[in-house]
C-alpha positions as CSV (number, residue, x, y, z in Angstrom):
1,X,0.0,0.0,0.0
2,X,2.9,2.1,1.0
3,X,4.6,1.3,-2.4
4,X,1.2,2.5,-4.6
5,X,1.3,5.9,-2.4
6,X,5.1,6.7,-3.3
7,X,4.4,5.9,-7.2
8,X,1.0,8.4,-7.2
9,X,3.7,10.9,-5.2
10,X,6.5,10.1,-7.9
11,X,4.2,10.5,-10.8
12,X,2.2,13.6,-9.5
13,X,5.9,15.6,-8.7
14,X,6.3,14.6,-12.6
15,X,3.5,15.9,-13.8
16,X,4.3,19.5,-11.6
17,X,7.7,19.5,-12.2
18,X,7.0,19.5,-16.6
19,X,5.1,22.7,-16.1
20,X,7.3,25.3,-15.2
21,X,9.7,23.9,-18.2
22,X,7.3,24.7,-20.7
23,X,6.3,27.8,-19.2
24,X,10.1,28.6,-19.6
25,X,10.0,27.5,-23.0
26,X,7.7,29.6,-23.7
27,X,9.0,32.9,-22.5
28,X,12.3,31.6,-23.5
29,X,11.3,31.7,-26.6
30,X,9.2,34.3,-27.1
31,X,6.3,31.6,-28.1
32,X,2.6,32.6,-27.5
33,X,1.4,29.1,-28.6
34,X,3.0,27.0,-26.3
35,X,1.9,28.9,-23.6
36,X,-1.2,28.8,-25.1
37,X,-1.3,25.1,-24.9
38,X,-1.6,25.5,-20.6
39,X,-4.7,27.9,-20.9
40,X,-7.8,25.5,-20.1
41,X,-10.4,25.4,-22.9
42,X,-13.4,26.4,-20.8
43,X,-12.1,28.7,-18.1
44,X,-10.8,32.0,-18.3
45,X,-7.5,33.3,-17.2
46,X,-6.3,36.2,-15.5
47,X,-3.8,38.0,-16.2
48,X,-2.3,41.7,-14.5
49,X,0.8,42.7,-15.6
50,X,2.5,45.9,-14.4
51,X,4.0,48.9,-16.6
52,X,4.9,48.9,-19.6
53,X,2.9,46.4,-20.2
54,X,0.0,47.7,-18.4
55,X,-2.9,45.0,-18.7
56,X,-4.9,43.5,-16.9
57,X,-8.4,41.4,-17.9
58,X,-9.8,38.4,-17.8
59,X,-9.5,36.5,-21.2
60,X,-10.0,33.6,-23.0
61,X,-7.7,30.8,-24.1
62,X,-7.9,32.6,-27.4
63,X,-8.0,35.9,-26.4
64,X,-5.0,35.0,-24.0
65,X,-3.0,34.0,-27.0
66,X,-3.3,37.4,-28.9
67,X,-2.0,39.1,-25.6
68,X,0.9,37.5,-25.6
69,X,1.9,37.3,-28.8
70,X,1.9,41.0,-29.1
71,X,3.4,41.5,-25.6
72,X,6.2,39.0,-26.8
73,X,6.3,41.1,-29.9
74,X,6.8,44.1,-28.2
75,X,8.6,43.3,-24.9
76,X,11.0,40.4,-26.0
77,X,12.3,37.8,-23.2
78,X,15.9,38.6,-21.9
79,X,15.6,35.9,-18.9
80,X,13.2,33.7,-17.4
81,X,13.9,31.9,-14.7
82,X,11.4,29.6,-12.9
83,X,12.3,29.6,-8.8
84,X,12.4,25.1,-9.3
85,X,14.8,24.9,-6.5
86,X,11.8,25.1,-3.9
87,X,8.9,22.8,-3.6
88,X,5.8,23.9,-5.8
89,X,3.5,26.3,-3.4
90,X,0.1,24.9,-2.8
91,X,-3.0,27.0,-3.1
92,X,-6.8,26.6,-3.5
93,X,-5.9,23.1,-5.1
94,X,-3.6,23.7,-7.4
95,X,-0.2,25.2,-7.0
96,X,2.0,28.4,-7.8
97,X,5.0,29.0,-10.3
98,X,7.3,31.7,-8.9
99,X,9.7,33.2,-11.5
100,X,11.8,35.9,-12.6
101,X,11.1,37.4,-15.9
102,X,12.8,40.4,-18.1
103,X,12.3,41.4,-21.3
104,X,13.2,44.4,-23.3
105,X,11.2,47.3,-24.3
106,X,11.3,47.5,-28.1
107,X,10.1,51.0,-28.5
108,X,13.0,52.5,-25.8
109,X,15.4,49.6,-25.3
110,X,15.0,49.4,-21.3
111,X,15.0,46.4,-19.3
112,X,12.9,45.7,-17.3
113,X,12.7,42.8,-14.5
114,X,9.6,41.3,-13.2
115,X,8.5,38.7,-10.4
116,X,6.1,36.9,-12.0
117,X,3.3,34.5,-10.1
118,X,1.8,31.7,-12.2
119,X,-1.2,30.3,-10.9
120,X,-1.7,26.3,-12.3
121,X,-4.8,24.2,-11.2
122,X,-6.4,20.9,-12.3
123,X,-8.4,20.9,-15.3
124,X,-10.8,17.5,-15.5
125,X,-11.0,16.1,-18.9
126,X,-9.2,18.2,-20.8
127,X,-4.7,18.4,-21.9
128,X,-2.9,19.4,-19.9
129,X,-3.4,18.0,-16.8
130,X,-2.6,21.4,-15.7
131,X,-3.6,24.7,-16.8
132,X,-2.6,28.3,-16.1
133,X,-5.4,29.8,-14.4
134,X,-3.9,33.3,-13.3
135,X,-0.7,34.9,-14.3
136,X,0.3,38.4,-12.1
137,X,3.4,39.7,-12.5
138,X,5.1,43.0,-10.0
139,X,7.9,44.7,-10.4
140,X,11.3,44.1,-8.7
């Protein structure tokens, strides 16, 4: 019994520890789509993101994409860097990505460095397992 409670451990830790990779990948690379792909289908997300970027609304998978691929457009990623060497935060049954995001302004060539919380849940029935249900971001 012991041995079936490590695996379900084992394989859950996975399944959390995939995420923040491709939410790297996708700021990494400046990729709206594969973030995209963690967005549920049927529930909106939030997202509030400080100056210059200056949004804040809540949007549809869709509507979610078109945000950021014109704020990866416009503010391409310098760093990302998901905080992995702690234990995922839990919260209101899911759990919370912590990272450390800059990008660069096109228009005036600052930088500009963000702490950025991601906020993953469960999503029954639907890929992925987990989806991005908030995103808020404050500056450093």
């Amino acid at each position: 019994m012991a041995q079936i409670g490590l695996s379900l451990i084992s394989v859950f830790l996975a399944l959390v520890s995939t995420v923040p990779r491709t939410i790297e990948r996708a700021f990494l690379g400046n990729d709206a789509a594969v973030l995209a792909e963690l967005f549920s289908r049927d529930t909106p997300v939030f997202v509030s993101l400080p100056e210059p970027i200056a949004f804040s609304d809540i949007v549809t998978r869709e509507q979610a994409y078109w945000v950021f691929e014109r704020i990866f457009r416009s503010y391409p990623t310098i760093e990302f860097y998901p905080q992995t060497d702690r234990r995922p935060v839990f919260f209101r049954g899911g759990f919370i990505v912590k990272a450390r995001w800059s990008f660069l302004d096109a228009a005036t060539g600052n930088q500009h460095p963000l702490q950025v919380f991601l906020y993953l849940r469960p999503d029954r029935g639907s890929r992925p397992l987990w989806t991005i249900a908030e995103i808020k971001a404050e500056k450093i």
